[in-house]
C-alpha positions, 0 to 999 in steps of 0.5 A: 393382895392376900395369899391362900394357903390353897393353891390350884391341883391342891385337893380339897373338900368342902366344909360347909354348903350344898356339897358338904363332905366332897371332896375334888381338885382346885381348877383356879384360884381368885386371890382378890375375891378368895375364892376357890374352883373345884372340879365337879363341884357347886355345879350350876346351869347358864343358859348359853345362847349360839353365837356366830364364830364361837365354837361354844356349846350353845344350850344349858351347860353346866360348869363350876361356880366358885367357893369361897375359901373358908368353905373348903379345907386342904385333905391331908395327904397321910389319912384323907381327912380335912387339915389346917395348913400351917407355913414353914420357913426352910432355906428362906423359902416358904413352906407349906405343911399340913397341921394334922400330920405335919406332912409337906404340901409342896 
């Protein structure tokens, strides 16, 4: 299993698709499938039936899809513009570091 450089409550805006140029927080991380949740954006509508003892909202409900990882980049800290992330080894520990500004992330 790979590791991505994107980590949930990391903000990230999105390079290339329908909502090219915003920017929110990662929800959820899928490693295996990379892929990529963020809050407010790839909205899509399911159509979602009553069901006896679920408390779910029955109706058209929208919710986030997901988005692969090369279709968002990390916002930089310093200057709010989208950045590579490189990784640093300090006191054997791994580190990341935006490769704009060479700022920390963690």
């Amino acid at each position: 299993m790979a590791t991505l450089k994107i980590r949930r409550d990391d903000q990230v805006v999105v390079i290339s698709g329908k909502d090219r140029g915003k920017t929110g927080k990662v929800l959820r991380v899928d490693p295996t499938k990379e892929r990529v949740w963020v809050e407010g954006l790839n909205i899509q509508k399911r159509h979602q039936r009553p069901t006896p003892g679920r408390e779910a909202q029955a109706g058209v409900i929208e919710r986030e899809a997901p988005i692969h990882v090369s279709n968002v980049a990390l916002v930089d800290p310093k200057d709010g513009k989208p950045t590579r992330v490189g990784i640093v080894r300090e006191d054997g520990k791994r580190l990341r570091v935006a490769k704009r500004s060479g700022s920390r992330l963690d």
